[in-house]
PDB file with SEQRES, HELIX, SHEET and CRYST1 records, atoms N, CA, C and O in Angstrom:
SEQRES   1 A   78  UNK UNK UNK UNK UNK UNK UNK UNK UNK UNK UNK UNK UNK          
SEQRES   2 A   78  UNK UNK UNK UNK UNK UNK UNK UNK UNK UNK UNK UNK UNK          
SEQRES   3 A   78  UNK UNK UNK UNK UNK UNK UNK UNK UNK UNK UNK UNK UNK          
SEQRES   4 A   78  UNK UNK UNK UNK UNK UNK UNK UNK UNK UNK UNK UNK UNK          
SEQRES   5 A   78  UNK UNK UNK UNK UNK UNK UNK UNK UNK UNK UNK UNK UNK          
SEQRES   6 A   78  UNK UNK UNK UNK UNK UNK UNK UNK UNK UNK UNK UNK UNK          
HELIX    1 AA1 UNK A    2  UNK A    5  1                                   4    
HELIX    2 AA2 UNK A   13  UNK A   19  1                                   7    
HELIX    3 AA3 UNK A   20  UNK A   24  3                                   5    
HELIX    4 AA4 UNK A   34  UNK A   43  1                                  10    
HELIX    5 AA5 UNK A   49  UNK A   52  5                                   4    
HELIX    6 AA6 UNK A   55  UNK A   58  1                                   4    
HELIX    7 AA7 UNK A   62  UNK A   69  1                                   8    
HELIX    8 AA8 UNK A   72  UNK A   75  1                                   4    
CRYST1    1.000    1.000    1.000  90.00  90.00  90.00 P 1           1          
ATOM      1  N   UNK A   1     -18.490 144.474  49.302  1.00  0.00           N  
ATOM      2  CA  UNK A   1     -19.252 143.443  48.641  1.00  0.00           C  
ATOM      3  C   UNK A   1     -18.856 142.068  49.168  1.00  0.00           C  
ATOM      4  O   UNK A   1     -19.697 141.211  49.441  1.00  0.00           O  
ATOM      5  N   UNK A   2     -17.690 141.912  49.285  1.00  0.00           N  
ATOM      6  CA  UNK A   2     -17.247 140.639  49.902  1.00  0.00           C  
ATOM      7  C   UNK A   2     -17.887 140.154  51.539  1.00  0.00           C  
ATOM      8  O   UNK A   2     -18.403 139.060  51.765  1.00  0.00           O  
ATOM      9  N   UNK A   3     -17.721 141.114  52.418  1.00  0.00           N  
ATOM     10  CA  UNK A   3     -18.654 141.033  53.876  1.00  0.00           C  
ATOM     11  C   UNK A   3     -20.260 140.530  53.225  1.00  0.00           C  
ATOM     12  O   UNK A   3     -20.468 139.496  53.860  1.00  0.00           O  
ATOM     13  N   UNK A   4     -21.207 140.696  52.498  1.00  0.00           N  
ATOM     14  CA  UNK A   4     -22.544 140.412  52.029  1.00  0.00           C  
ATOM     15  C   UNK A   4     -22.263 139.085  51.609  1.00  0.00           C  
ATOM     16  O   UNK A   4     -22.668 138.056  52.150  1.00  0.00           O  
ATOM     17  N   UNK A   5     -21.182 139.234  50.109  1.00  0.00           N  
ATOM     18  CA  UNK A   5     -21.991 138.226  48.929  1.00  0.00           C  
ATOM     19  C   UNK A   5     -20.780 137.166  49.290  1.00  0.00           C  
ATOM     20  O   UNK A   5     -20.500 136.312  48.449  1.00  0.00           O  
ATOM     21  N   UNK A   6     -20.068 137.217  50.527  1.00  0.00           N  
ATOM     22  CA  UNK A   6     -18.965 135.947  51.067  1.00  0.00           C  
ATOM     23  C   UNK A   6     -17.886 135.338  49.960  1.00  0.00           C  
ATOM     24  O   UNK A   6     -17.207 134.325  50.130  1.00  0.00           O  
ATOM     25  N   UNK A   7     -17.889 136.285  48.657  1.00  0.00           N  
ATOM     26  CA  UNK A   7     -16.919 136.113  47.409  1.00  0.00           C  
ATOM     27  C   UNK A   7     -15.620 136.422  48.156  1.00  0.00           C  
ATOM     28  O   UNK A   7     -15.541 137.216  49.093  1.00  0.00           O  
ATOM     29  N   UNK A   8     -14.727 135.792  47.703  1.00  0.00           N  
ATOM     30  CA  UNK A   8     -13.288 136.478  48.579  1.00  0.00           C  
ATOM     31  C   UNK A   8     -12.321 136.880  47.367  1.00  0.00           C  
ATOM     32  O   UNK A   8     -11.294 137.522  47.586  1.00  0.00           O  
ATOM     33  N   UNK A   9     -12.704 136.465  46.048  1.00  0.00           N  
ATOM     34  CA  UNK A   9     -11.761 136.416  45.030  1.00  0.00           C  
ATOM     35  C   UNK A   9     -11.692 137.831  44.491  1.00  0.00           C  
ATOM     36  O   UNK A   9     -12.633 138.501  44.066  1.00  0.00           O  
ATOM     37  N   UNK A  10     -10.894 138.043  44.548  1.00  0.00           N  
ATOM     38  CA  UNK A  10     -10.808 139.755  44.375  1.00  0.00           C  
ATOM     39  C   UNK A  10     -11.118 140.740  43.024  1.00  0.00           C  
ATOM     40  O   UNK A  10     -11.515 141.898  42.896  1.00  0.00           O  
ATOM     41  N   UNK A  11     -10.718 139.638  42.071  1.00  0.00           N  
ATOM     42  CA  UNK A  11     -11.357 139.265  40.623  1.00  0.00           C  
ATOM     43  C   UNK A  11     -12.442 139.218  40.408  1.00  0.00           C  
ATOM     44  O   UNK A  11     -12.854 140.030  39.580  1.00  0.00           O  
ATOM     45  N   UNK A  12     -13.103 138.581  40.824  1.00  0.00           N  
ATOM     46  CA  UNK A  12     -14.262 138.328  40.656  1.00  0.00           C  
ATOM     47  C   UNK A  12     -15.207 139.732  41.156  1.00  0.00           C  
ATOM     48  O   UNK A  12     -16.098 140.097  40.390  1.00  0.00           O  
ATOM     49  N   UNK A  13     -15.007 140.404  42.302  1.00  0.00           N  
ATOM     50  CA  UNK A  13     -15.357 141.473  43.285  1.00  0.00           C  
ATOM     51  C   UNK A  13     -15.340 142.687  42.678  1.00  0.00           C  
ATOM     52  O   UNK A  13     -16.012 143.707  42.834  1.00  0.00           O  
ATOM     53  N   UNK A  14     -14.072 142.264  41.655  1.00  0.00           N  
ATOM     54  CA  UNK A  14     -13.821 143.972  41.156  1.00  0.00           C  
ATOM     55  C   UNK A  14     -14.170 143.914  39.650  1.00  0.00           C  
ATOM     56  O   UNK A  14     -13.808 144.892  38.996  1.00  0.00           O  
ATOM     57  N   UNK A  15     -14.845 142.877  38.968  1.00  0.00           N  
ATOM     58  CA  UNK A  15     -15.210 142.860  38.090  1.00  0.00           C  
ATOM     59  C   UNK A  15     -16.825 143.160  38.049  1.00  0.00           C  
ATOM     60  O   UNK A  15     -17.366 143.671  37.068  1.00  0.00           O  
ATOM     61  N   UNK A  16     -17.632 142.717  39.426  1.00  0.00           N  
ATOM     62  CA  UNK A  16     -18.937 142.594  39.659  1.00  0.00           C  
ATOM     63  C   UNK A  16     -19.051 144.300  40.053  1.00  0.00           C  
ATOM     64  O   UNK A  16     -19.982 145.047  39.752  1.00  0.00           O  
ATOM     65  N   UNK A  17     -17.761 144.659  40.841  1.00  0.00           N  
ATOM     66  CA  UNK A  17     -17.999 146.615  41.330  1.00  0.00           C  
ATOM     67  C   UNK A  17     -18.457 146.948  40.036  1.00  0.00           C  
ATOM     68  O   UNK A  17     -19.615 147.238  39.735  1.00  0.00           O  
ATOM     69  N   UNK A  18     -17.200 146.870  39.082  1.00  0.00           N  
ATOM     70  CA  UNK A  18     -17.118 147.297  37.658  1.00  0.00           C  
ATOM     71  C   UNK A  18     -17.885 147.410  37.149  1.00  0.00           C  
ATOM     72  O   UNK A  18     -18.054 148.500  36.602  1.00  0.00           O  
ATOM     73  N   UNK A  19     -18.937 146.272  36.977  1.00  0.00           N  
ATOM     74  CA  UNK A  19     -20.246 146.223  36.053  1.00  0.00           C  
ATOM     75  C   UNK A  19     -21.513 146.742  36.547  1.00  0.00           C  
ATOM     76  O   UNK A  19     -22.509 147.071  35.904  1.00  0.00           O  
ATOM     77  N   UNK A  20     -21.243 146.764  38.156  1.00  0.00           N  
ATOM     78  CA  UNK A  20     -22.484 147.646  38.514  1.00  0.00           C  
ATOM     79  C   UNK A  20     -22.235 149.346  38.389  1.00  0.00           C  
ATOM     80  O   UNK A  20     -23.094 150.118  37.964  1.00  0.00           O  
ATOM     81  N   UNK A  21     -21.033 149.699  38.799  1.00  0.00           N  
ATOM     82  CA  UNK A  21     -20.895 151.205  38.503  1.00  0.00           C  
ATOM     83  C   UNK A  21     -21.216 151.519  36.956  1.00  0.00           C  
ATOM     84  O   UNK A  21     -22.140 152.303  36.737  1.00  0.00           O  
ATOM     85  N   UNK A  22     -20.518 150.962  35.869  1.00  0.00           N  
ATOM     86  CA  UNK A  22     -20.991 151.398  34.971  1.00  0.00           C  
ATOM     87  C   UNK A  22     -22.010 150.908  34.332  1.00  0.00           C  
ATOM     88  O   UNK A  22     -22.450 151.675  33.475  1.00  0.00           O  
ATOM     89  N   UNK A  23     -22.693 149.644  34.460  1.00  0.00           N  
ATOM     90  CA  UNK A  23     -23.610 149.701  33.692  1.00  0.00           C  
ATOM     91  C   UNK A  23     -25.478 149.435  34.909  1.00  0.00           C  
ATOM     92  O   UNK A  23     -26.662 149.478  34.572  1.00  0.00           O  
ATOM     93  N   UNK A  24     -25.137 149.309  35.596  1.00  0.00           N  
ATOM     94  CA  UNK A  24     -26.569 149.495  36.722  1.00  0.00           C  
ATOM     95  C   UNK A  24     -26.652 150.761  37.289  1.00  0.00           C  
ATOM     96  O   UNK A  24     -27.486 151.572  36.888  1.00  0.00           O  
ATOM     97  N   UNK A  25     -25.893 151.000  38.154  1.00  0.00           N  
ATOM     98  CA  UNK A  25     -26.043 152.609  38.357  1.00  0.00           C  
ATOM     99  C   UNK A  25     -26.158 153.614  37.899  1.00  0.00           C  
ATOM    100  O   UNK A  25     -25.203 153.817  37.148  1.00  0.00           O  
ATOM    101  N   UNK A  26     -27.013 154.638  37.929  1.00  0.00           N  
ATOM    102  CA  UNK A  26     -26.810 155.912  37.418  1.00  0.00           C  
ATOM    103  C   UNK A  26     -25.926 156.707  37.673  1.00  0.00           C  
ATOM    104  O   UNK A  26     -25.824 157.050  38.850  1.00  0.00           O  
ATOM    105  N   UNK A  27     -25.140 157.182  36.836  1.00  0.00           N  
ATOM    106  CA  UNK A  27     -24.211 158.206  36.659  1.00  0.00           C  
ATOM    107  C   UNK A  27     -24.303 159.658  37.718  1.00  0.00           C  
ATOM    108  O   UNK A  27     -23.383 160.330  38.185  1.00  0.00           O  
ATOM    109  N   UNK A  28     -25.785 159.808  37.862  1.00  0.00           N  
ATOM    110  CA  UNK A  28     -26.679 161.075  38.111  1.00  0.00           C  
ATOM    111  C   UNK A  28     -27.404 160.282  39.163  1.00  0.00           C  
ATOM    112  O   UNK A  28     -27.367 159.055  39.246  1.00  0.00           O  
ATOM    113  N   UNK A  29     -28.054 161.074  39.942  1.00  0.00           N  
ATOM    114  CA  UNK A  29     -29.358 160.360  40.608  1.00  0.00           C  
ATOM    115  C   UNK A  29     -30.597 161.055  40.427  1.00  0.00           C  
ATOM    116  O   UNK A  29     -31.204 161.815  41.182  1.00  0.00           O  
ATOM    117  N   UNK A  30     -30.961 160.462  38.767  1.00  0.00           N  
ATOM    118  CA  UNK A  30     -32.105 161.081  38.976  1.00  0.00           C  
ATOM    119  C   UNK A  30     -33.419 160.039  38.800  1.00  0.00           C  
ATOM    120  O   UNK A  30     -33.502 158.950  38.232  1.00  0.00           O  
ATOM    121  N   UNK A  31     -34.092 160.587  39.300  1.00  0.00           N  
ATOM    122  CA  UNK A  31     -35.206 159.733  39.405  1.00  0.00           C  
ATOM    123  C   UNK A  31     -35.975 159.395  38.664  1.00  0.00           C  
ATOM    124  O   UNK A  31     -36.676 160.335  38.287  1.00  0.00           O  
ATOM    125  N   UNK A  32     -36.330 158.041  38.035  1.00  0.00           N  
ATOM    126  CA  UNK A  32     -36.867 157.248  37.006  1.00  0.00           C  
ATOM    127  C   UNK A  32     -38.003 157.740  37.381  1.00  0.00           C  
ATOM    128  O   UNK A  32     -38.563 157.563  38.463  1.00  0.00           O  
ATOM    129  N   UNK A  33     -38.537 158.695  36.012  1.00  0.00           N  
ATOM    130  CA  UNK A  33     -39.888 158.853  35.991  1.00  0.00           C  
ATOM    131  C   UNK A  33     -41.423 158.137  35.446  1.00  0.00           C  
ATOM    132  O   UNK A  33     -42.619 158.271  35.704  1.00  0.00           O  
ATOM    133  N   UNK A  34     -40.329 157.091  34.299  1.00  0.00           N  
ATOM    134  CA  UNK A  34     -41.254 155.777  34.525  1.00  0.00           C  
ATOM    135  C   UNK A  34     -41.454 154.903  35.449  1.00  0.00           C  
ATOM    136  O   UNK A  34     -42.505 154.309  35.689  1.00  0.00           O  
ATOM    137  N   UNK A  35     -40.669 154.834  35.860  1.00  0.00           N  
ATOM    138  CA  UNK A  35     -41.080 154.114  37.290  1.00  0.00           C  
ATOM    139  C   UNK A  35     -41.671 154.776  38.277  1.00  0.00           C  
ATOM    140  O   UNK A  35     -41.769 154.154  39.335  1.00  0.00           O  
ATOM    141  N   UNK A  36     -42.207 156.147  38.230  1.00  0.00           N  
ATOM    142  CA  UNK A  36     -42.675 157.057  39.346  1.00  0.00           C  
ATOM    143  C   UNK A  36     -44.431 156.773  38.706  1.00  0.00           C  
ATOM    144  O   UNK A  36     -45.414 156.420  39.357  1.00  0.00           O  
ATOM    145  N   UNK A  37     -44.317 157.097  37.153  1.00  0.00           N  
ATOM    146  CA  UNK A  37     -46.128 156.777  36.557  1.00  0.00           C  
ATOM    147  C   UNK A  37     -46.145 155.516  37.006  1.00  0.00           C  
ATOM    148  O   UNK A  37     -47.116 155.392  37.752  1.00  0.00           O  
ATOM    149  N   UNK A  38     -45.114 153.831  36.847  1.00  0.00           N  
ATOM    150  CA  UNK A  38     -45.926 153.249  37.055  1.00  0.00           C  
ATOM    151  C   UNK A  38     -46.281 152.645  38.398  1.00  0.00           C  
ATOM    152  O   UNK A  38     -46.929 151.607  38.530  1.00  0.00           O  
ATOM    153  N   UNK A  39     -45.724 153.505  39.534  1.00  0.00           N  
ATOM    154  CA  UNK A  39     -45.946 153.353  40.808  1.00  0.00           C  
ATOM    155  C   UNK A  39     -47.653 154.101  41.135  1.00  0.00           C  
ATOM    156  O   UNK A  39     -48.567 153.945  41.946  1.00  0.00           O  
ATOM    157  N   UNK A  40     -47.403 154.793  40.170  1.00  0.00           N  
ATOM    158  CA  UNK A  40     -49.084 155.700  40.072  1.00  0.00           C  
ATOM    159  C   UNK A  40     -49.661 154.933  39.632  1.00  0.00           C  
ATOM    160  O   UNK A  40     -50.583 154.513  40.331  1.00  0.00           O  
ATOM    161  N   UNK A  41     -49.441 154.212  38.036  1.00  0.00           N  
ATOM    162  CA  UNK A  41     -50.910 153.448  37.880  1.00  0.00           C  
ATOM    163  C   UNK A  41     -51.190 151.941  38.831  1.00  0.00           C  
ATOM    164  O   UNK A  41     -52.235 151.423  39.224  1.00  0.00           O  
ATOM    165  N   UNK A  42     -50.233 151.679  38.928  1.00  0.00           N  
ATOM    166  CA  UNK A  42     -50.830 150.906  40.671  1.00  0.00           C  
ATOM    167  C   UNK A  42     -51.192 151.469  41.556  1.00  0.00           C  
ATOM    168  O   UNK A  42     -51.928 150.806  42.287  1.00  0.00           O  
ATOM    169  N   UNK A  43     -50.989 152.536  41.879  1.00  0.00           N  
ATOM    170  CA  UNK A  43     -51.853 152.690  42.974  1.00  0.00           C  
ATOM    171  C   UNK A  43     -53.129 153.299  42.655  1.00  0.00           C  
ATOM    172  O   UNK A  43     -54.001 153.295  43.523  1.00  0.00           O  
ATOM    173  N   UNK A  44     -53.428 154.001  41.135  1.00  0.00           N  
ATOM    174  CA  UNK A  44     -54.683 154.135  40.953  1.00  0.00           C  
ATOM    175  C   UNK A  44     -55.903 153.279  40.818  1.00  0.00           C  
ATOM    176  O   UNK A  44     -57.011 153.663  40.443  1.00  0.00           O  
ATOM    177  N   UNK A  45     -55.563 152.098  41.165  1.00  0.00           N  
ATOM    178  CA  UNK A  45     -55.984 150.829  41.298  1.00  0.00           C  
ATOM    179  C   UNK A  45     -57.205 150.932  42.371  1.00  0.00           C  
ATOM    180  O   UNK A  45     -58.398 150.644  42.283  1.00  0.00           O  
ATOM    181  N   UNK A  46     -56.222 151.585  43.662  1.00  0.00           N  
ATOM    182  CA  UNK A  46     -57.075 151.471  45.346  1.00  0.00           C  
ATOM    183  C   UNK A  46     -56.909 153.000  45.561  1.00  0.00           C  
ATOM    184  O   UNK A  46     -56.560 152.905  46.738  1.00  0.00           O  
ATOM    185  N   UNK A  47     -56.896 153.943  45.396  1.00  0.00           N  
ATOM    186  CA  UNK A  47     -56.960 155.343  45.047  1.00  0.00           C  
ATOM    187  C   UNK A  47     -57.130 156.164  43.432  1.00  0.00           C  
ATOM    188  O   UNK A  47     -56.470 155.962  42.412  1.00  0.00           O  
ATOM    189  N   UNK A  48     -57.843 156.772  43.579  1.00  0.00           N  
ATOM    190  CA  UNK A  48     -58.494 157.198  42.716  1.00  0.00           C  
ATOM    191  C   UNK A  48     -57.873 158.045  41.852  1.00  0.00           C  
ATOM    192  O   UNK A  48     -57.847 158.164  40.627  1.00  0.00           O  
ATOM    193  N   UNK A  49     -57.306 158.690  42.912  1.00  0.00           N  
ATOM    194  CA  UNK A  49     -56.933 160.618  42.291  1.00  0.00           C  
ATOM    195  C   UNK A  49     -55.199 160.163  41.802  1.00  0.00           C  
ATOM    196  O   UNK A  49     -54.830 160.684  40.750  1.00  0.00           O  
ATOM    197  N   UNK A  50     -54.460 159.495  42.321  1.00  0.00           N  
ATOM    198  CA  UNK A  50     -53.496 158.432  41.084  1.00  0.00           C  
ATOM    199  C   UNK A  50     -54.166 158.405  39.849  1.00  0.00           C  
ATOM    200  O   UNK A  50     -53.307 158.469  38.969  1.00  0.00           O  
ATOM    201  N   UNK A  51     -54.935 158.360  39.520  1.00  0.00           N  
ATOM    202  CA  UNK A  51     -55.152 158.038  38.148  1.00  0.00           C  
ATOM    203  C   UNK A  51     -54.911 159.370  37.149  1.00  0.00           C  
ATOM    204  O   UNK A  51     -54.521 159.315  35.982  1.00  0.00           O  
ATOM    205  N   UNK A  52     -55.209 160.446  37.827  1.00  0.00           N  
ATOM    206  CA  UNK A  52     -54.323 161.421  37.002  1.00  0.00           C  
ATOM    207  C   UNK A  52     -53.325 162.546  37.533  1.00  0.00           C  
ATOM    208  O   UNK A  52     -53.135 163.755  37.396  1.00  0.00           O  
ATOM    209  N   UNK A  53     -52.849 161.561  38.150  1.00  0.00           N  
ATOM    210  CA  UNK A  53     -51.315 161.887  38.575  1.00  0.00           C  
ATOM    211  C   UNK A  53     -50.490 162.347  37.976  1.00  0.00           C  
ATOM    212  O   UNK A  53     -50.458 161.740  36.906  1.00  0.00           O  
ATOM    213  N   UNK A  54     -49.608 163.238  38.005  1.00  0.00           N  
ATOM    214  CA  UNK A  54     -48.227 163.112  36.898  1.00  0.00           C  
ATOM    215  C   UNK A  54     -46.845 162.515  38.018  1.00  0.00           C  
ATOM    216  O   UNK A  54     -46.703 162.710  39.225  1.00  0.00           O  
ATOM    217  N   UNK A  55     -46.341 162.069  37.454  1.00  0.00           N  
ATOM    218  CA  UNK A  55     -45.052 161.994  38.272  1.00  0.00           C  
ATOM    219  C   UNK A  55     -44.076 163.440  38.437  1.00  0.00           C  
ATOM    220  O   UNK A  55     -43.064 163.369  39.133  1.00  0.00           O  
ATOM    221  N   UNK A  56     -44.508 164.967  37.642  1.00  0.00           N  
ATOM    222  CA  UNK A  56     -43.497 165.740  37.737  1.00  0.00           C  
ATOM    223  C   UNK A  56     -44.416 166.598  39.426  1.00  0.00           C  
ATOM    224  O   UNK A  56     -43.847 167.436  40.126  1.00  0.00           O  
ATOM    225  N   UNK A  57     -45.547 166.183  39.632  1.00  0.00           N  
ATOM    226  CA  UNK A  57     -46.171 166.896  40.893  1.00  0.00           C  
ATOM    227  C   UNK A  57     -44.955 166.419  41.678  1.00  0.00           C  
ATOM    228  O   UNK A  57     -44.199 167.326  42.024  1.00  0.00           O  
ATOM    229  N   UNK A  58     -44.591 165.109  42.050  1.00  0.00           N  
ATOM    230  CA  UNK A  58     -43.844 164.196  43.204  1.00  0.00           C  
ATOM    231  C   UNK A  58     -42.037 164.660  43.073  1.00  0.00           C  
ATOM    232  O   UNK A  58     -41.295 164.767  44.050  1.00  0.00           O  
ATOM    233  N   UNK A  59     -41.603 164.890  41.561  1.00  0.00           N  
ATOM    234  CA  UNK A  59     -40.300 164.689  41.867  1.00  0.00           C  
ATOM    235  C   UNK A  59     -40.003 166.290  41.126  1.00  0.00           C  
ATOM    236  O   UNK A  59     -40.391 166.954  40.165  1.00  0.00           O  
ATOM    237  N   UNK A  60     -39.153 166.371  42.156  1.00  0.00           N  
ATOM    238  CA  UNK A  60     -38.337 167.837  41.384  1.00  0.00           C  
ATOM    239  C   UNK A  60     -36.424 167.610  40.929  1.00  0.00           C  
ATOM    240  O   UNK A  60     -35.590 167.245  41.757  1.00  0.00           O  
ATOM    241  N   UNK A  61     -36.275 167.762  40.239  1.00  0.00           N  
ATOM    242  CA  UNK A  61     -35.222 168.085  39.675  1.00  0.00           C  
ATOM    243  C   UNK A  61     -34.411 168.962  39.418  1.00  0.00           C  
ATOM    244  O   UNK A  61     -33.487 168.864  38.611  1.00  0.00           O  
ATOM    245  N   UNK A  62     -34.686 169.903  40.083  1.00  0.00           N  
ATOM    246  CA  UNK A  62     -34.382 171.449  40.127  1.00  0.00           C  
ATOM    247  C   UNK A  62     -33.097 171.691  40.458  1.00  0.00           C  
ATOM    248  O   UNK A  62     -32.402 172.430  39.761  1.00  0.00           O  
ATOM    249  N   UNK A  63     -32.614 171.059  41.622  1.00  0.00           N  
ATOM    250  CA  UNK A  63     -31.496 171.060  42.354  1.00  0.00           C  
ATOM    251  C   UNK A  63     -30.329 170.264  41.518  1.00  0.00           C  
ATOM    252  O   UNK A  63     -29.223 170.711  41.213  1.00  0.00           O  
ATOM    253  N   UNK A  64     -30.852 169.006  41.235  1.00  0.00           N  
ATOM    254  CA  UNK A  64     -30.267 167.949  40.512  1.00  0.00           C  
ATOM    255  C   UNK A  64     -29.358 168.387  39.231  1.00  0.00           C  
ATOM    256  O   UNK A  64     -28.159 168.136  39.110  1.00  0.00           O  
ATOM    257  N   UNK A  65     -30.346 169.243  38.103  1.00  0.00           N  
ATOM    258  CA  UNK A  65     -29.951 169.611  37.254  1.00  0.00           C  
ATOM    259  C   UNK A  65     -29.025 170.639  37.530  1.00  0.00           C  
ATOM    260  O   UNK A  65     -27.883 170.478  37.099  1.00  0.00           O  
ATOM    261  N   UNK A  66     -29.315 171.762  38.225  1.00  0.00           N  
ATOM    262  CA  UNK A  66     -27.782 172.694  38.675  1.00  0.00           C  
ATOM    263  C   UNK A  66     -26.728 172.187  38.934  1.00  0.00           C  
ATOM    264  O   UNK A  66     -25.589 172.544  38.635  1.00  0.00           O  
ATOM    265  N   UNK A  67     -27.206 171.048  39.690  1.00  0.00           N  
ATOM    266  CA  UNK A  67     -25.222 170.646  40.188  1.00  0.00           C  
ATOM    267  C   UNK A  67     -24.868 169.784  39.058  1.00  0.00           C  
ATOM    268  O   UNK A  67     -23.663 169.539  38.988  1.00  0.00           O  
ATOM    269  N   UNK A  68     -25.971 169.009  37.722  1.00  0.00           N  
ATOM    270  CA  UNK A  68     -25.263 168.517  36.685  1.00  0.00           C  
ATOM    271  C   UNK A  68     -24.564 169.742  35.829  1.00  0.00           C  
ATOM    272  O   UNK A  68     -23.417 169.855  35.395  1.00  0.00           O  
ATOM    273  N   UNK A  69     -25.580 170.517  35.765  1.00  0.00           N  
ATOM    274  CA  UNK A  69     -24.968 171.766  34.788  1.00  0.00           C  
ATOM    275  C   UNK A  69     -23.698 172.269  35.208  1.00  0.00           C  
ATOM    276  O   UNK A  69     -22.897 172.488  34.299  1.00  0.00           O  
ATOM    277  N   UNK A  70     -23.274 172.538  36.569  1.00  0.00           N  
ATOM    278  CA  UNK A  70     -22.467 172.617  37.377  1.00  0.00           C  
ATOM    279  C   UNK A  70     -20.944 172.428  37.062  1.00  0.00           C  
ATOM    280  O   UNK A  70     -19.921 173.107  37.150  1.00  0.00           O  
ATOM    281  N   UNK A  71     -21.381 170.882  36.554  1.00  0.00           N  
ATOM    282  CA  UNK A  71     -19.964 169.921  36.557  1.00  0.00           C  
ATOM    283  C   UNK A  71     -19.491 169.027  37.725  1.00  0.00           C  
ATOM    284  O   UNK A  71     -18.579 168.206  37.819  1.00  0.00           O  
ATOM    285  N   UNK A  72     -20.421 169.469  38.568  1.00  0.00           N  
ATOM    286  CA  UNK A  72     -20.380 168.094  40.126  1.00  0.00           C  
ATOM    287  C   UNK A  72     -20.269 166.744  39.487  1.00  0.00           C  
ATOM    288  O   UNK A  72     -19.352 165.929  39.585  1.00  0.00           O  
ATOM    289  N   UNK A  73     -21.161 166.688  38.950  1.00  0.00           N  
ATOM    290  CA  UNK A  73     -21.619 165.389  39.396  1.00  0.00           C  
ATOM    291  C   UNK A  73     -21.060 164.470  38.369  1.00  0.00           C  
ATOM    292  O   UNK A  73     -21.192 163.247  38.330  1.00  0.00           O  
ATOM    293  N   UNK A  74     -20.180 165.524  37.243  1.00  0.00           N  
ATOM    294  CA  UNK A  74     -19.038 164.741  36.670  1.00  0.00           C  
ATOM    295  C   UNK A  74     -17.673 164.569  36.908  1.00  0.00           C  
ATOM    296  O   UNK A  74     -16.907 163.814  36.310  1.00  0.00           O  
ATOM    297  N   UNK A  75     -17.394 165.442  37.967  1.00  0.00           N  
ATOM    298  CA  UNK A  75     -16.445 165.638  39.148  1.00  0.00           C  
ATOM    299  C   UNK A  75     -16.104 163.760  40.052  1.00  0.00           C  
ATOM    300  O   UNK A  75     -15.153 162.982  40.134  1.00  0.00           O  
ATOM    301  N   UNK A  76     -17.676 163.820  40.589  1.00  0.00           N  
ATOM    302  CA  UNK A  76     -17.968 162.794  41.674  1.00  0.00           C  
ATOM    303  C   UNK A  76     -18.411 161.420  40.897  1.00  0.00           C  
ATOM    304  O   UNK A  76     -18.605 160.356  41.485  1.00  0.00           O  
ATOM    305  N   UNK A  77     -18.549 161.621  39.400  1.00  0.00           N  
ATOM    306  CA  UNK A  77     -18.727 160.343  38.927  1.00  0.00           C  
ATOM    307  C   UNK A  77     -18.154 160.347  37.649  1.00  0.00           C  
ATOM    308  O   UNK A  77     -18.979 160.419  36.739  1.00  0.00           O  
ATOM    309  N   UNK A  78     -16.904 160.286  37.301  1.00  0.00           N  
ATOM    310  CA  UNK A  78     -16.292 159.706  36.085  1.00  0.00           C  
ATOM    311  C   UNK A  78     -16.834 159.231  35.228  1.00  0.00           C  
ATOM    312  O   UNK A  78     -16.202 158.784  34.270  1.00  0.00           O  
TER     313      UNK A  78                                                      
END                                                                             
């Protein structure tokens, strides 16, 4: 973060890590499915067949959820 945002204070760096790991990032990576409809209803705007879209056609979760069920991905993210 310091090479980008030219902060050098180390305090400051590891307080800004801090607040993005836990409170911006997802824990998981899964994919915001409101944000997947409302990428659809914009584009049903200039395409048509968006308009009755679902977002579960586009994203699968299949994989995702095994390795949560798993215990990975509480392994790899505290």
């Amino acid at each position: 973060m310091a090479k980008y945002t030219k902060i050098q204070d180390t305090v400051v760096l590891q307080k800004a890590y801090d607040f993005y790991m836990s409170k911006v990032l997802e824990k998981a990576p899964y994919v915001n499915m409101v944000g997947v409809q409302n990428v659809l209803d914009d584009l049903a705007k200039t395409i048509p067949a968006a308009k009755n879209a679902k977002p579960d056609q586009f994203v699968e979760h299949r994989f995702l959820d095994a390795l949560d069920k798993s215990g990975l991905l509480k392994e790899l993210y505290p």
